[in-house]
NULO-892289 format. One record per residue (C-alpha): residue number from 1; residue in one letter; x, y, z. Coordinates in pm, 1 decimal, always signed. Example, Ala and Ser with C-alpha at 12.3 -4.5 7.8 and 13.67 -1.06 7.14 Angstrom:
# NULO-892289
k->1; r->a; xx->+1230.0; yy->-450.0; zz->+780.0
k->2; r->s; xx->+1367.0; yy->-106.0; zz->+714.0
//
This chain:
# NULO-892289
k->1; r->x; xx->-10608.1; yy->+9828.9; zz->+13929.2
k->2; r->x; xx->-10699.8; yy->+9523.9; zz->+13753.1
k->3; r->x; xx->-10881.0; yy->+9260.5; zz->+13922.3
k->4; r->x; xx->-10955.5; yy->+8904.6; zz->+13827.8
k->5; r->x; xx->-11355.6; yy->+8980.0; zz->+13645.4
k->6; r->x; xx->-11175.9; yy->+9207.3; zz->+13449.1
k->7; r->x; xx->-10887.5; yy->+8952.0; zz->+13346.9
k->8; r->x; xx->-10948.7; yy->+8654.9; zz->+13021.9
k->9; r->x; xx->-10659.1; yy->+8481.1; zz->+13127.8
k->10; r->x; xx->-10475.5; yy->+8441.6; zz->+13501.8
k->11; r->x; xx->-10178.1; yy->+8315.1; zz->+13592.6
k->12; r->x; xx->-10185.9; yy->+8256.5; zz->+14012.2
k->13; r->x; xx->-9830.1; yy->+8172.0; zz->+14105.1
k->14; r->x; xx->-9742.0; yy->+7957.2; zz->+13863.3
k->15; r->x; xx->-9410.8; yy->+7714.4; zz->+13850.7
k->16; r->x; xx->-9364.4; yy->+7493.6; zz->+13545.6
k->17; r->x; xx->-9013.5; yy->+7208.3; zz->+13606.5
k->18; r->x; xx->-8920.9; yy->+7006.2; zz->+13341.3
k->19; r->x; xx->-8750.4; yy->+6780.8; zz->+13567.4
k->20; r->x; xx->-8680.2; yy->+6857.4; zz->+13970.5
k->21; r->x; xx->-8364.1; yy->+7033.4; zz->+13838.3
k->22; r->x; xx->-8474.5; yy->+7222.8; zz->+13539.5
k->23; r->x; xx->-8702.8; yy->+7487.8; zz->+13606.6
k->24; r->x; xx->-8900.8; yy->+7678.0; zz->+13312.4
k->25; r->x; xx->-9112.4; yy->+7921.9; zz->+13496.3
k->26; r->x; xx->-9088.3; yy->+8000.7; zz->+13844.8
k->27; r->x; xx->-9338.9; yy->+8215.8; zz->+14035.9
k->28; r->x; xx->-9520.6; yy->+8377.5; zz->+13755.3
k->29; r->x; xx->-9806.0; yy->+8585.1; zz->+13842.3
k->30; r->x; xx->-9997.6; yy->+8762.0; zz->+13570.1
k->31; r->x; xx->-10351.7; yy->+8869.6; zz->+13422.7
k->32; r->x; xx->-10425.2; yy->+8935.2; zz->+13044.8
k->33; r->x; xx->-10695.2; yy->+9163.5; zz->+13024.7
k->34; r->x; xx->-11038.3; yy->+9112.5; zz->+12771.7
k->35; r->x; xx->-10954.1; yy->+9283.1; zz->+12471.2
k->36; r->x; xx->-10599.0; yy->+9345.0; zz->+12511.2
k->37; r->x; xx->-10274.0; yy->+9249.8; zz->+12346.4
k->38; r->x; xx->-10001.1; yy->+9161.7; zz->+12549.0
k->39; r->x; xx->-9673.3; yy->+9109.1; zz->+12466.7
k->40; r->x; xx->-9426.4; yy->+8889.8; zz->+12569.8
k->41; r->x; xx->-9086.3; yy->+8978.7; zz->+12535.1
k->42; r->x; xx->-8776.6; yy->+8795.5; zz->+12608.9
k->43; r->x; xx->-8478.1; yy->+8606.1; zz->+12499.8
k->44; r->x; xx->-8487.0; yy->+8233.3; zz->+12385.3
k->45; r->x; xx->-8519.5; yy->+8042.2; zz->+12703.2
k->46; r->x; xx->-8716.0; yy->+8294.5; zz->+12905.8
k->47; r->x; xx->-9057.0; yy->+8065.5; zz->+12913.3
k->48; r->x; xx->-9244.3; yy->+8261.3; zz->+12663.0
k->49; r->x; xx->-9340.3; yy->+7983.4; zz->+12470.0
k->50; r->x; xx->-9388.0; yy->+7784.1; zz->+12786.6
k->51; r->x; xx->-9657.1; yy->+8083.6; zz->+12883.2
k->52; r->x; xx->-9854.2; yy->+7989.1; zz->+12604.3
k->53; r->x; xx->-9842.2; yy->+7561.2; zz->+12602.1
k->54; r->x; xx->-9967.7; yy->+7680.7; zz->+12964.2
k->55; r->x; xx->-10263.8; yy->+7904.0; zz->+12838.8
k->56; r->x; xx->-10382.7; yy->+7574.1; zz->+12600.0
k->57; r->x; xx->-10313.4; yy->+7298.7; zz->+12814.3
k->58; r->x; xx->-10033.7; yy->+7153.6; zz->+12671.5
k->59; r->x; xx->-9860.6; yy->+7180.7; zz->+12952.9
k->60; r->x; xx->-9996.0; yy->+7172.8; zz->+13283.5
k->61; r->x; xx->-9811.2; yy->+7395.0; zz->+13586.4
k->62; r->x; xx->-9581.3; yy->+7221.0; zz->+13817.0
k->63; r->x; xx->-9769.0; yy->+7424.8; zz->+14120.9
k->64; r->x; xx->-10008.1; yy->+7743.7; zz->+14079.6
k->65; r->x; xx->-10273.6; yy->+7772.4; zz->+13831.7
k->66; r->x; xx->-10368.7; yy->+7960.1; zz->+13537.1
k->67; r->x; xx->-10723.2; yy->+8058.4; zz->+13439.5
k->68; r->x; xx->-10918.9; yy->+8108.7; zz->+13122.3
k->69; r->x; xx->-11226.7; yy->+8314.1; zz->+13153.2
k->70; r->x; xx->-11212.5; yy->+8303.6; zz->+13517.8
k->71; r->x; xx->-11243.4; yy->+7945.7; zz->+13547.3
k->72; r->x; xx->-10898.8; yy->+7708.3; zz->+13621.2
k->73; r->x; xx->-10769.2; yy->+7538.9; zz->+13335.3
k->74; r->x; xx->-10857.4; yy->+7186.2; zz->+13509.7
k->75; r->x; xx->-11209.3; yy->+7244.6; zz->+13508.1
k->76; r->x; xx->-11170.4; yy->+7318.4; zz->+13126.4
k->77; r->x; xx->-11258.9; yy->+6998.5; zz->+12869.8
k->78; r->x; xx->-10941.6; yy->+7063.4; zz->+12645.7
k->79; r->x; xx->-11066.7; yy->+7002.7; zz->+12358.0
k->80; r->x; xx->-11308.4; yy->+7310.3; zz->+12422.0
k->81; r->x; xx->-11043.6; yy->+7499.8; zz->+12570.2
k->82; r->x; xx->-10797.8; yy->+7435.5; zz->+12231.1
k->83; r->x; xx->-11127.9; yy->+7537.8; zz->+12017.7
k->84; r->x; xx->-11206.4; yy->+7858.2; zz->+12173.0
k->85; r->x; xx->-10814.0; yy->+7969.0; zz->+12081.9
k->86; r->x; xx->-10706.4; yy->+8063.2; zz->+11766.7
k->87; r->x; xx->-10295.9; yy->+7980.5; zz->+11700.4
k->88; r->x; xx->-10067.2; yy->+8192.4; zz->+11484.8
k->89; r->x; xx->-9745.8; yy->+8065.9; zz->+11410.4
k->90; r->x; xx->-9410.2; yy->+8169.0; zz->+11256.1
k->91; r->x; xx->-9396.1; yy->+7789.8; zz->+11013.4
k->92; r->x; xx->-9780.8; yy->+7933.0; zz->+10953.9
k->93; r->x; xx->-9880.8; yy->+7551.5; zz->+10920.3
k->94; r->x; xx->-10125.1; yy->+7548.7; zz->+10660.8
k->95; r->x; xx->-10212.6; yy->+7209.0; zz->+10519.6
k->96; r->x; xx->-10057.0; yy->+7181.2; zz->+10179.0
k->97; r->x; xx->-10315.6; yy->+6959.1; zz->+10039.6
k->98; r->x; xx->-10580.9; yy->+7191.8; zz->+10144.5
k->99; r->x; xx->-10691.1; yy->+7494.5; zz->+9918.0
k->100; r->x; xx->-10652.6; yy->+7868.0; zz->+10083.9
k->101; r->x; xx->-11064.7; yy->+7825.2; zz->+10163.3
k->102; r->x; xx->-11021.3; yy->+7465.3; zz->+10320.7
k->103; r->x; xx->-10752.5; yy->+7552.0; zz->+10539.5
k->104; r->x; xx->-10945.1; yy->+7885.1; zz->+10695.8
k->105; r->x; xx->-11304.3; yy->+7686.2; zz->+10710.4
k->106; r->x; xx->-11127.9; yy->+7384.7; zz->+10879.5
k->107; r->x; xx->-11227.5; yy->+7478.8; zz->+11263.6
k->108; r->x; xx->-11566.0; yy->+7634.5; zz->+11150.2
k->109; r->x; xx->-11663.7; yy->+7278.2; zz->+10992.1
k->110; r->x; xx->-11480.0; yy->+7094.1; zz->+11322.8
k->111; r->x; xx->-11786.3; yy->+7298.7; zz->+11527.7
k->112; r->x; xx->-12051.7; yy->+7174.5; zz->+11297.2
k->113; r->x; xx->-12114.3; yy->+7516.8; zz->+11158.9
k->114; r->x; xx->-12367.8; yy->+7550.7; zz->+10914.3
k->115; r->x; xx->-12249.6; yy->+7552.1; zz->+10527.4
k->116; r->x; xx->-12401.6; yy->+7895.5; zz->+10466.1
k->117; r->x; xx->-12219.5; yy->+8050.2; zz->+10807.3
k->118; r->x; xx->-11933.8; yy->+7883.4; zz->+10683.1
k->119; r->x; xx->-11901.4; yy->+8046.1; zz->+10334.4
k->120; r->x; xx->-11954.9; yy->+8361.9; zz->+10495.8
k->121; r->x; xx->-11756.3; yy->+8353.7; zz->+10756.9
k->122; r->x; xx->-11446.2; yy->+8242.4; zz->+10469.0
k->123; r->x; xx->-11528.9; yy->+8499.3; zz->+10284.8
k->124; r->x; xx->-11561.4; yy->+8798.2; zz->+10510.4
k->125; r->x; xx->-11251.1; yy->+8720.6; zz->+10705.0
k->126; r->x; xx->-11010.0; yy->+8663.1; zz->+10406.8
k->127; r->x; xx->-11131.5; yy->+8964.6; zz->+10299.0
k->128; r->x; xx->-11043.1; yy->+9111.3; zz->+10620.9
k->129; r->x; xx->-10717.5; yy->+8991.3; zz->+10578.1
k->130; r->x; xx->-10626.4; yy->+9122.1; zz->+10237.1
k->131; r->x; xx->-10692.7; yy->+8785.5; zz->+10112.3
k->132; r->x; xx->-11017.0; yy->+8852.4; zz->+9859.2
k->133; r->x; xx->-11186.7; yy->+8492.3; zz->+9811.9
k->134; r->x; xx->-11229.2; yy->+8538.3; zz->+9461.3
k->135; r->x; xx->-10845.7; yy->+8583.7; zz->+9382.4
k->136; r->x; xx->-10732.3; yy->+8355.4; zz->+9663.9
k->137; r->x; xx->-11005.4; yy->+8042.8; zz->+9725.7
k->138; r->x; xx->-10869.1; yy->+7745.5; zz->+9525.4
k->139; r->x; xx->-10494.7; yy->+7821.2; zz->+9568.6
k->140; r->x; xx->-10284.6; yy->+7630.1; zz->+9744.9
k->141; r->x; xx->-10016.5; yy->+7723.8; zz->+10053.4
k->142; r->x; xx->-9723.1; yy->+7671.7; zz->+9739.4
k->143; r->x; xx->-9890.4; yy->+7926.2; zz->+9565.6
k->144; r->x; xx->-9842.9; yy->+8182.1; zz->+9802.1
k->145; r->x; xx->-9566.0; yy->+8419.9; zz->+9928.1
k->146; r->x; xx->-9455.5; yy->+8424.5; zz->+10257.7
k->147; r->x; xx->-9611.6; yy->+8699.1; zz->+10349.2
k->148; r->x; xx->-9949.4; yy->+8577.3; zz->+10191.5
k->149; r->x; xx->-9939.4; yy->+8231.4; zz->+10394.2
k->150; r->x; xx->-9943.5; yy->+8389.3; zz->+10700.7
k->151; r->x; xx->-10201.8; yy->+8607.6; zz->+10627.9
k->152; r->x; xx->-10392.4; yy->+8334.8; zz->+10529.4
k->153; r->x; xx->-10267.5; yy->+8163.3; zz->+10890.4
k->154; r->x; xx->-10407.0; yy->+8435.2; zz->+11070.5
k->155; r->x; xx->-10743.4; yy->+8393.6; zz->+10853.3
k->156; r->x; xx->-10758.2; yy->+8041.9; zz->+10977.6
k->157; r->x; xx->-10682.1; yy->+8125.5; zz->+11360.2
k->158; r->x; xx->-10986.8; yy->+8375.2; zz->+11372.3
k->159; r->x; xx->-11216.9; yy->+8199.9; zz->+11143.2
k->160; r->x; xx->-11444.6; yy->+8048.9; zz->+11416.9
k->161; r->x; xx->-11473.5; yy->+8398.7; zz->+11614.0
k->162; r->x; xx->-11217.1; yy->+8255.8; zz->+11915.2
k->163; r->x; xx->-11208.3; yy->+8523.6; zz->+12210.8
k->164; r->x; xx->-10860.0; yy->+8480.0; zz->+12273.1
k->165; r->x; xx->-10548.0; yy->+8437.9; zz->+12014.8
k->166; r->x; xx->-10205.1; yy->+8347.2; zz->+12082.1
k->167; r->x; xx->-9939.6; yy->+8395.6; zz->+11871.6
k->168; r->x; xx->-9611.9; yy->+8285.9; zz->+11904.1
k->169; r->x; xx->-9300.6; yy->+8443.6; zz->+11640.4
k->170; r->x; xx->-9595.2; yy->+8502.2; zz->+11418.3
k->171; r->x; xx->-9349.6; yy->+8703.6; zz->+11174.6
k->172; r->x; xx->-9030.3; yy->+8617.7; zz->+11282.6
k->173; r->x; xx->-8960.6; yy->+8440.3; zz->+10915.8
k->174; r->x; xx->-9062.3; yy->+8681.6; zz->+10673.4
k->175; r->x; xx->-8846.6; yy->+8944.6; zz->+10551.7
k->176; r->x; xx->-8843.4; yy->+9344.1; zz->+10676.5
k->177; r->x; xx->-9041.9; yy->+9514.7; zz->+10440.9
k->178; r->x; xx->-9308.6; yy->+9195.0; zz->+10425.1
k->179; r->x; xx->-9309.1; yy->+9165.9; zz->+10820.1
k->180; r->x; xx->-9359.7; yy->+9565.0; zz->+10806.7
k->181; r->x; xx->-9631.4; yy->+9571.4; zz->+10634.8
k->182; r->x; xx->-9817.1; yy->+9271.8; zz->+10820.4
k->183; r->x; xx->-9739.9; yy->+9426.3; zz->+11115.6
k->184; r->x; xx->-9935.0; yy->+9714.5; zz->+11005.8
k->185; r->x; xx->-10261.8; yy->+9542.7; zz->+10903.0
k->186; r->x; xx->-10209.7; yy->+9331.0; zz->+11234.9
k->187; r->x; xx->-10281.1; yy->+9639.5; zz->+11406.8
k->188; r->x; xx->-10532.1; yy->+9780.1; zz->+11224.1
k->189; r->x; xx->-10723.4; yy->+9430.0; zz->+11294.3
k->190; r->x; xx->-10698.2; yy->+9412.5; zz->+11654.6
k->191; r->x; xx->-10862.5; yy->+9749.9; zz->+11678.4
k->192; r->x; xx->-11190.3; yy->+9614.4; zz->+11481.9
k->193; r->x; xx->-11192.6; yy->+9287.7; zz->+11636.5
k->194; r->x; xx->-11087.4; yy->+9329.4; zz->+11961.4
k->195; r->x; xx->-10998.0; yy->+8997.4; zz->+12056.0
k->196; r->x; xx->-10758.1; yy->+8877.4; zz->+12380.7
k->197; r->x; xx->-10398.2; yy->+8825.0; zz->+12255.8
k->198; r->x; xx->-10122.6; yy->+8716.7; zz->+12367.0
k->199; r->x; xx->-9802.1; yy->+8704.5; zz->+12131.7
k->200; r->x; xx->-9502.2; yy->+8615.4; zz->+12210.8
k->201; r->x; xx->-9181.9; yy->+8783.6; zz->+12028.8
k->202; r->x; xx->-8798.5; yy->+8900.6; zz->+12090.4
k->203; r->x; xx->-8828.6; yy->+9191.7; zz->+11895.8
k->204; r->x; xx->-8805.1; yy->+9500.2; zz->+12136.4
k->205; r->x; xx->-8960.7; yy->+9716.0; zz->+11824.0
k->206; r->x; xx->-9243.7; yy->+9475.7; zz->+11733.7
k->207; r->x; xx->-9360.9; yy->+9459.9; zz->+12106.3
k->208; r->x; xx->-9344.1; yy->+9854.7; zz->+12087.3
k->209; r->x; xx->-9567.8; yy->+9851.4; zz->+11801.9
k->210; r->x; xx->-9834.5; yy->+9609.7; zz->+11891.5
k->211; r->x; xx->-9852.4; yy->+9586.7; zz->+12260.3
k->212; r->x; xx->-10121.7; yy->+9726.1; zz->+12479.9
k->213; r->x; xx->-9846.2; yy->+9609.0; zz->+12756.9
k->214; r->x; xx->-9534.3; yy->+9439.6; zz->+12717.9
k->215; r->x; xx->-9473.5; yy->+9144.8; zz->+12964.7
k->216; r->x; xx->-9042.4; yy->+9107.4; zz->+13013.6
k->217; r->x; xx->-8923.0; yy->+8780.1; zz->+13082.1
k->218; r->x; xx->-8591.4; yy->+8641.0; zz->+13150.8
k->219; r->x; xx->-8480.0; yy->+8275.7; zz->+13281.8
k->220; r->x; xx->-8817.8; yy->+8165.6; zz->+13369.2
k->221; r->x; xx->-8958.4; yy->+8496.9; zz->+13575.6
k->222; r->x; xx->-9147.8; yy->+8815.8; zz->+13502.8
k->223; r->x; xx->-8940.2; yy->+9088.4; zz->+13550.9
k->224; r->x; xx->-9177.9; yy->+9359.4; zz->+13485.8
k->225; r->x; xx->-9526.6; yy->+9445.9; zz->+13304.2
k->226; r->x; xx->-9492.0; yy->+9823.7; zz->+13151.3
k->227; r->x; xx->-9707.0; yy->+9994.2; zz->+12874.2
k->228; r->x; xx->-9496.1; yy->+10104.8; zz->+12533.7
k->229; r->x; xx->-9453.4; yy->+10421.6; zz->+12635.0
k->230; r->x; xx->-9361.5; yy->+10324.8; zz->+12996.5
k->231; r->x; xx->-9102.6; yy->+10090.7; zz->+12852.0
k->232; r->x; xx->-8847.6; yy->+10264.9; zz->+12744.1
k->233; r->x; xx->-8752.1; yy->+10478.5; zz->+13022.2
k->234; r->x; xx->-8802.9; yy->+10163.2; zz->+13247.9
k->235; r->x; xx->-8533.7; yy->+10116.3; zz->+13566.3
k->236; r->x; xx->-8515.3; yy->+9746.7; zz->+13495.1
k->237; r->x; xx->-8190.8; yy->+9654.4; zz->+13368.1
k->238; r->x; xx->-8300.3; yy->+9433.6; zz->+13146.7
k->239; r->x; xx->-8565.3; yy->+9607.3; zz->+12987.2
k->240; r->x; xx->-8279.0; yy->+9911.5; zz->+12980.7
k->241; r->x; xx->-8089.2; yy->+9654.7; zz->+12804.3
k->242; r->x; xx->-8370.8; yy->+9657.7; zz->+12561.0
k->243; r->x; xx->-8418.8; yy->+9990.3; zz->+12525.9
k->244; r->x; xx->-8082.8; yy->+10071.8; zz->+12433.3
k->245; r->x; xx->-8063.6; yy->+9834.5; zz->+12115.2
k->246; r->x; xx->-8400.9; yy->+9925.5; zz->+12025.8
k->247; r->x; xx->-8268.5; yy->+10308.4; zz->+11981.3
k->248; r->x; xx->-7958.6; yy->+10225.6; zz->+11851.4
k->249; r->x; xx->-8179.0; yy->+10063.3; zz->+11562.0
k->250; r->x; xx->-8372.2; yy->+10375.5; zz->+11523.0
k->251; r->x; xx->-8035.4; yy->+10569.7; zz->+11508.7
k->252; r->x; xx->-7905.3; yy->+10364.1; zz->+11221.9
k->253; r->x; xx->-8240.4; yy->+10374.4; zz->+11035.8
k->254; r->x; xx->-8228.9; yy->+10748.4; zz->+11054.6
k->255; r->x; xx->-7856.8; yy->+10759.2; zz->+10938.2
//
């Protein structure tokens, strides 16, 4: 059993209302784990994204509280919070004026690193991406594929060494075979770095793939944490729901 020391991020009963009418999230408990990468699943509308405007402080709950590294989000200076997070996002959001090295050194240089940590730190993690310096430095986000701008995007998100990432529809606009193969590095990176993520997605297979657990929402509530394997063989009737279009996907790809 999991308990709270073990946990980087807690969620303790946690209701987020738009207005006294429109709820978002209603009674959510749930602990992300150090080191893990945790899905969550769900339809548009099922407070996915909400989960993570929660984790950052853009949004603050309703009632309950959430947790970063054991401590409650209100005892958290925001702007140290927002630092200590890397982002990945499906419009990427590289700045176009900025060159491929600017836009990955930008939160390093926001920390005061030194110049010489810097460089390295540019160079070592665009080559971690697949994103050699020496090809890619002075090019801009126009330069790029799709696929190559949000590699670069995830470059940027873990240049300054955050514990925790969040990711929301990270790949959702690239095309199969590009979103394939990112998918496939993605995992390959987790297992050297390590790092606390949460990523948010709708795509039963993708959650299959990258999950350590997948977290199933729907209308606003947690219907059920479950490993990958656990998943599909699930009693929930939504995350049967799930599994059925998942393997009727696998059927066609194997016709």
């Amino acid at each position: 059993m999991n308990t709270s020391s073990d946990s980087t991020i807690e969620f303790r009963a946690v209701e987020y209302r738009v207005t006294p009418d429109r709820t978002l999230l209603t009674g959510l408990n749930l602990k992300v784990n150090r080191g893990e990468t945790l899905m969550l699943l769900g339809r548009s509308g099922s407070g996915k994204t909400t989960c993570l405007k929660l984790i950052n402080r853009l949004l603050v709950p309703t009632s309950g509280d959430v947790l970063v590294g054991n401590k409650s989000l209100q005892e958290w200076d925001p702007i140290r919070l927002r630092r200590s997070i890397g982002y990945a996002i499906q419009d990427v959001g590289l700045f176009p004026h900025y060159t491929v090295w600017k836009n990955v050194a930008l939160v390093p240089k926001l920390e005061k690193w030194e110049s010489e940590r810097i460089a390295g730190r540019v160079e070592e993690i665009l080559q971690l991406v697949g994103m050699p310096a020496q090809d890619f430095r002075h090019r801009y986000p126009n330069e790029l594929s799709g696929g190559q701008r949000q590699r670069v995007g995830l470059a940027r998100a873990l240049a300054a060494e955050p514990p925790i990432l969040l990711m929301d529809e990270p790949f959702g606009a690239l095309d199969p075979i590009t979103r394939a193969e990112i998918q496939i590095e993605f995992k390959k990176l987790q297992k050297k770095m390590g790092k606390t993520i949460v990523f948010v997605t709708h795509d039963v297979g993708e959650a299959l793939m990258l999950g350590d657990r997948i977290a199933l929402m729907e209308s606003g509530q947690l219907r059920d944490v479950l490993e990958p394997r656990e998943f599909l063989d699930s009693s929930d009737a939504v995350a049967r729901e799930y599994a059925k279009v998942y393997r009727a996907g696998q059927q066609l790809y194997r016709n």
